[in-house]
N, C-alpha and C positions, 0 to 999 in steps of 0.2 A: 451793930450796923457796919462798923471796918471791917470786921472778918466778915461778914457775910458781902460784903463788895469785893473785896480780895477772892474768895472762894468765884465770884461768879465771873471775873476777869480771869483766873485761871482757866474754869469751864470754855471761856470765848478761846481762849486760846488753843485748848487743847481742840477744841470742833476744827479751827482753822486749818489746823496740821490736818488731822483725817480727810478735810474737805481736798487740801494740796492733794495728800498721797494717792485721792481716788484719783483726780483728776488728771495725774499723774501715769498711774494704773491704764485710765481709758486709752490715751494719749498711746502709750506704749502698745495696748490692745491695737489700735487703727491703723498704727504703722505696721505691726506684726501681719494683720489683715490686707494690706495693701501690696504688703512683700510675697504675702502665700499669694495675693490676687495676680502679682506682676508673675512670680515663677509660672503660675499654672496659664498665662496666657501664653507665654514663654515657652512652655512644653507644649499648647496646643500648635505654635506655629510651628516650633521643629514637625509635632509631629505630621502636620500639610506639606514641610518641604519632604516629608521622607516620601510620605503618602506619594506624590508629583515624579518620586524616583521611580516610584515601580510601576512599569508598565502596566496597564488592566485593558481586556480585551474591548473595546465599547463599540465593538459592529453586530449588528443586528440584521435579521432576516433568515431565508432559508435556500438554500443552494441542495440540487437537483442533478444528481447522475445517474447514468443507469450503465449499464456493459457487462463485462469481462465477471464470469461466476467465479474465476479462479483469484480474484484478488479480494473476492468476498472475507474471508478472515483477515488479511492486511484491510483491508478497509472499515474493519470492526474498530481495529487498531487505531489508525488514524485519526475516524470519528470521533472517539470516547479521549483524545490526545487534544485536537485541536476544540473539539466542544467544552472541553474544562478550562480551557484558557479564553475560548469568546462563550459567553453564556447566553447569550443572546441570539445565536445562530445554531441551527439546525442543519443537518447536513442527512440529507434520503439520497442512497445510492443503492438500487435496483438490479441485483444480480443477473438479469435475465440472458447474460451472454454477450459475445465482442461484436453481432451482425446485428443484434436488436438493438446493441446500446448503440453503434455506431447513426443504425438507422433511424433512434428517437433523436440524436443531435441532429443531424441534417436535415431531420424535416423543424426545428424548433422546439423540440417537447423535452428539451434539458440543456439545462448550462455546460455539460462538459459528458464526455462519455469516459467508460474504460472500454480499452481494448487489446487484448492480444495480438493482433497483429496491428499496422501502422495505416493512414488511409492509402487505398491505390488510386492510380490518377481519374478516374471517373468518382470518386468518393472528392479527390483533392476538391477537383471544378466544381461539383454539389456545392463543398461548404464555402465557395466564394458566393454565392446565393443564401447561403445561411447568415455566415456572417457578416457583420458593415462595414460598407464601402471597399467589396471587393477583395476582402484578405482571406488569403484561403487558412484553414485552421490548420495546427500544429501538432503533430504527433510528440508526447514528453514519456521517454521510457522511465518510469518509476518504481516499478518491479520488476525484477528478476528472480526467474526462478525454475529450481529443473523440472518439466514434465516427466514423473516418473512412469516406467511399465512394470505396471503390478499385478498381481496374478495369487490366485486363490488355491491352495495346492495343499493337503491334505500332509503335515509334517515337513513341508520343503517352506524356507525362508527367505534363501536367495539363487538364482541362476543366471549362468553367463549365457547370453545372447550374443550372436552376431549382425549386424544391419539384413544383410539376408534371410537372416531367422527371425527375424522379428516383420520386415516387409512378406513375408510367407506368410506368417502367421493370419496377418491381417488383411492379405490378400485373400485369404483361402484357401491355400495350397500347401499348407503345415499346417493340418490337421485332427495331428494325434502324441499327446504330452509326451511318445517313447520313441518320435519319430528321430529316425537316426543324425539330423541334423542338431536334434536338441541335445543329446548323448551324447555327438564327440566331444562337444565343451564343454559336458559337465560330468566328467568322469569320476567313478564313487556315488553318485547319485542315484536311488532308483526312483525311476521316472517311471507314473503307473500307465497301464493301456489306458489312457481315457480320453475323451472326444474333447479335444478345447472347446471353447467359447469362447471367439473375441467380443469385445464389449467395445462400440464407438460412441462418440456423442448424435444424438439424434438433432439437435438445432444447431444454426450456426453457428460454426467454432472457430475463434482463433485460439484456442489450442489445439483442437482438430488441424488447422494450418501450422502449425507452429513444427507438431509430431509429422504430420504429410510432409512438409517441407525437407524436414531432416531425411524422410528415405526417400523421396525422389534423388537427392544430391547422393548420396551412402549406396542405394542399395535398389537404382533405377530397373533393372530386370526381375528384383524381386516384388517390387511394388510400381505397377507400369499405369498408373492412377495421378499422376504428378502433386505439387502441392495443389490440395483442396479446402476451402472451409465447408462444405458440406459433404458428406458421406458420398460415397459413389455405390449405386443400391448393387451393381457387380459385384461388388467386394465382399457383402454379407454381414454376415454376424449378428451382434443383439444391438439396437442403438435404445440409448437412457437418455434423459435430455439435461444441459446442465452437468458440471462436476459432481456434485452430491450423487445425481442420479447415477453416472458410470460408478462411482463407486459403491455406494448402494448394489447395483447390480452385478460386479464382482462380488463383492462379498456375500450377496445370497448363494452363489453357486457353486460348488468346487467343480475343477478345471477351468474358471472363467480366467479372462485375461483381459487389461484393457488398458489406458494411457490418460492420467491425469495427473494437475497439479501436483507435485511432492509432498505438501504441505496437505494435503487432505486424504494423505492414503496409509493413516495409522492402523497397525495389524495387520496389511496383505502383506504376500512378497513379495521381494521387487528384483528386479531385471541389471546385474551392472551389464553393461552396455561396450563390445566392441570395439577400442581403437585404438587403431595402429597394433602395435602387438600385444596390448594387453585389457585386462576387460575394468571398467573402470563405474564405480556403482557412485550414485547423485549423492551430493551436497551442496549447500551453500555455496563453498569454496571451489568448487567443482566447476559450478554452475557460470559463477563468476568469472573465471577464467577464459572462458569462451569467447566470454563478451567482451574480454581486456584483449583479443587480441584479432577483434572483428572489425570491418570499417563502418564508418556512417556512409546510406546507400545513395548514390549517386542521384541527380536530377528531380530533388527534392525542394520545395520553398525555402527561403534563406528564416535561418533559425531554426528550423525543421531537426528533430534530435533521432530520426528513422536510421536502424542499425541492420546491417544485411551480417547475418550471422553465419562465421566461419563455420558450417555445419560438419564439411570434410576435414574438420583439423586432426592431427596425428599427434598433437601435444602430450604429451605424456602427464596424466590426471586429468584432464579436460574433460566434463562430461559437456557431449555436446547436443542433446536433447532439451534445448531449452527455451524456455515462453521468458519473453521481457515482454511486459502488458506496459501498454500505455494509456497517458488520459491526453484526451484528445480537448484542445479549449481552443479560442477563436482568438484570435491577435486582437480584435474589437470589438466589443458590447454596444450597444444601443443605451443600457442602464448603467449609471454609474453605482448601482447599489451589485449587480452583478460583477461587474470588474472588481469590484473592492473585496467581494468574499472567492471569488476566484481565486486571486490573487494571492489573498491571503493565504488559501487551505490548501492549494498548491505549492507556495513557499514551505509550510510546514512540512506537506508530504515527503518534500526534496529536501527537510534538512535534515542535518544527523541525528535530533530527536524525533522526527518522522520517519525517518527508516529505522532508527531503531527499534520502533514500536512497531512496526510492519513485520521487521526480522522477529522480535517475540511474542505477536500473534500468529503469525502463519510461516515462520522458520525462510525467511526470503533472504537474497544477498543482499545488503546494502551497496547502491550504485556507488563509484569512486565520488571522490572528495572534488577532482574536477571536473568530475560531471553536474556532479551536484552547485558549484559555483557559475556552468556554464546555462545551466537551466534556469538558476535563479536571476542573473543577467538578463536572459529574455524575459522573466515574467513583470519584469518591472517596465519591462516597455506595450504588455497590455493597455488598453486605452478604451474610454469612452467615447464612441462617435455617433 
């Protein structure tokens, strides 16, 4: 009976210690649990404050232009730019040309237009009836870019023109590709007997105004039609409607010839362009230049960004055939959900990853760095009234 008391006092003893070390064991478990529960709360808050740094787009709705067909590819640009950063917002702009877009803002049937040329003063007074309380809207040049003269010609790529020779052509009165005017400047060249084709736009254009503007100022006796946005049926030729369509309709016909965006006229030829003493063919850089040394045009609303383009310059590389489109927006909305996506997709348009997504969908020059400061300045002063 002593050893078997002994034996089960030892038993007691030994369970006790197993019973400690679980106990022990657990103890060390709940802490270990508590420490992985505290880190991981721990990395969820960091990751909220990181979450809180980055900007996420969170405006919603759908914003509405229509205008300018030549800014169509930059505006391809733009959209697919400023729609991956707000997902929420939808952005429909409506190629239909700079007198149609102009004329769906003024009556109310869009938030903003594109246009090739700037409002003139019976457009200005309109859009004080358009938009609240009385402010008349803004003209903001956003693209730039050279209207080229391209031309369909059967093993020929490039030819020098002079403003005379190209206001001929399109007047109607240089009517034959060997005609001694186009020969003296392109010596080495054979130029074949064949009948031009000028090709114009058939709806209103301000590129139509942009190219007229250039030869009334350049080359007034060869083209005695002054700037126009509509065709003058005098003149003649084949009209297309729309960029697509003038170029379209050059390139179905050799001897054709006709003046559109830069950016939209891969495979014709193109036209370098007369001035001062030497002939000087479109770029970018070209383009840009023109407009660096152009004024903003006199007796315009304050804020107003309307540029009267040095057309006559003798600058040496200056191509001076060039479209700056604008979008046209109202200094005040009625809706605050309109001002907020205005604002926004206009800021983007005008910053430097907005133009440069414009420059690499449709080869445009990026506005300067203070222009771009001085546009984004006004759009912050858009308002809800």
């Amino acid at each position: 009976m002593r050893y078997t008391w002994r034996t089960l006092l030892a038993l007691i003893a030994l369970l006790a210690m197993v019973a400690t070390a679980c106990a022990s064991d657990d103890t060390a478990a709940e802490e270990d649990a508590a420490d992985e529960t505290t880190e991981a709360d721990e990395t969820t808050d960091a990751d909220d404050d990181m979450a809180e740094d980055v900007p996420a787009g969170d405006l919603s709705g759908t914003l509405v232009g229509a205008g300018a067909s030549s800014q169509a590819a930059a505006m391809d640009g733009w959209v697919a730019g400023f729609q991956s950063a707000n997902e929420g917002v939808t952005v429909n702009y409506d190629p239909i040309g700079s007198g149609g877009g102009r004329e769906q803002f003024l009556a109310g049937a869009t938030t903003f237009a594109g246009s090739d040329a700037f409002l003139d003063e019976e457009e200005l007074a309109a859009s004080e009836e358009r938009c609240v309380d009385g402010n008349p809207a803004i003209s903001i040049p956003h693209y730039i870019s050279p209207v080229a003269v391209a031309f369909n010609l059967d093993g020929i790529e490039s030819l020098n023109m002079t403003p005379d020779v190209i206001g001929g052509i399109f007047a109607g009165t240089i009517t034959n590709w060997n005609d001694p005017a186009i020969a003296e400047v392109n010596e080495g060249v054979e130029l074949p007997d064949l009948a031009i084709n000028p090709v114009h736009r058939s709806d209103d254009s301000g590129t139509t105004e942009n190219f007229t503007g250039y030869l009334e100022v350049v080359a007034p006796d060869a083209w005695p039609y002054g700037e126009i946005e509509t065709w003058p049926t005098e003149a003649g030729g084949e009209g297309a409607a729309q960029t697509s369509g003038v170029v379209q309709a050059i390139t179905a016909g050799n001897g054709s010839i006709g003046y559109a965006d830069a950016s939209q006229i891969a495979g014709l030829g193109t036209v370098a362009v007369g001035v001062g003493d030497e002939f000087v063919a479109f770029s970018p850089e070209a383009a840009a230049a023109v407009v660096d040394v152009s004024p903003r045009a006199e007796g315009r609303p304050e804020g107003d960004f309307a540029i009267e383009l040095a057309r006559d310059t003798t600058e040496s590389g200056v191509y001076p055939i060039v479209l700056v489109s604008y979008h046209i927006v109202c200094q005040a909305y009625g809706d605050q959900t309109e001002v907020d996506l205005v604002k926004a997709f206009m800021q983007y348009v005008g910053s430097e990853d907005g133009q440069a997504a414009s420059a690499a969908s449709a080869g445009s020059a990026p506005i300067s760095e203070t222009l771009r400061g001085e546009i984004a300045s006004f759009l912050e002063t858009i308002t809800v009234a």
